[in-house]
Wavefront OBJ file of the C-alpha trace (Angstrom):
o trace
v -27.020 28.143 -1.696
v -28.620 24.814 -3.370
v -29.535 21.486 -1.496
v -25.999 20.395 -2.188
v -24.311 23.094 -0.490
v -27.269 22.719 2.413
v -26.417 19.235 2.680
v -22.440 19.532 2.704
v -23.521 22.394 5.244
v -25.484 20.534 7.681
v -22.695 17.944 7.581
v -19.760 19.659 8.546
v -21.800 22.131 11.547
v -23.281 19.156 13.072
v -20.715 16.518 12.477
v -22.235 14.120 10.397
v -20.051 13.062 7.665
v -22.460 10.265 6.385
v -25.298 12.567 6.260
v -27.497 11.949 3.835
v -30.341 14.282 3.672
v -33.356 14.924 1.346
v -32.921 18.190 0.810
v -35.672 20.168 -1.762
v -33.840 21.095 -5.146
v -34.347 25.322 -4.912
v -32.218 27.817 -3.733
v -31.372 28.741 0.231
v -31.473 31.796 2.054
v -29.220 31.915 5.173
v -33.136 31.924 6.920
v -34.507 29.334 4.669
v -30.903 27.143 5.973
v -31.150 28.180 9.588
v -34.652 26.733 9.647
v -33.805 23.414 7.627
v -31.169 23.023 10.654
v -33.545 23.555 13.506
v -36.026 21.090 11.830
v -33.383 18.998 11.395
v -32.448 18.894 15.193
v -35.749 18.655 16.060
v -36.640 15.952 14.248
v -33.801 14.529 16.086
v -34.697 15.468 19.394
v -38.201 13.919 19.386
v -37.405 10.959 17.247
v -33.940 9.770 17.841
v -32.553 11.561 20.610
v -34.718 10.362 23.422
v -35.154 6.759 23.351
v -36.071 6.434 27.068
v -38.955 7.777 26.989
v -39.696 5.015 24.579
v -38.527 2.588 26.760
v -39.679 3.898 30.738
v -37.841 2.465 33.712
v -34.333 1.232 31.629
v -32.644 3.322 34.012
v -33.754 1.101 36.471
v -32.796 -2.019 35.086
v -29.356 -3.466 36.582
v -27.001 -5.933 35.250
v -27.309 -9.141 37.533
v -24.181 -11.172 36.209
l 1 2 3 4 5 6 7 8 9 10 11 12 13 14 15 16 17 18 19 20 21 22 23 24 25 26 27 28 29 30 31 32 33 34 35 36 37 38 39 40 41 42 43 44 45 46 47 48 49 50 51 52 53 54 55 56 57 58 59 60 61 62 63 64 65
């Protein structure tokens, strides 16, 4: 497959329609794909996915209306 076909890929399995991706222009094993996914996830794991541990204690704070 080609970085298109990666890209429409990644954005129907993981449910992100506005995905846009840069994605290298070659061709795709299933392997080669597979890995571009679990970087992708990754990346989102340590990055995006786990804002409190950029912000300790928010669990703690409480709304005092």
């Amino acid at each position: 497959m080609n970085a298109k076909e990666v890209v429409a890929r990644l954005k129907e399995e993981l449910r992100l329609p506005n995905f846009v991706g840069n994605v290298q222009e070659k061709e795709y094993s299933e392997e080669d794909y597979q890995q571009v996914k679990k970087d992708l996830l990754k990346y989102y794991e340590d990055y995006v996915g786990n804002l409190e541990g950029y912000f300790p204690g928010t669990d703690m704070i409480e709304n005092k209306d």
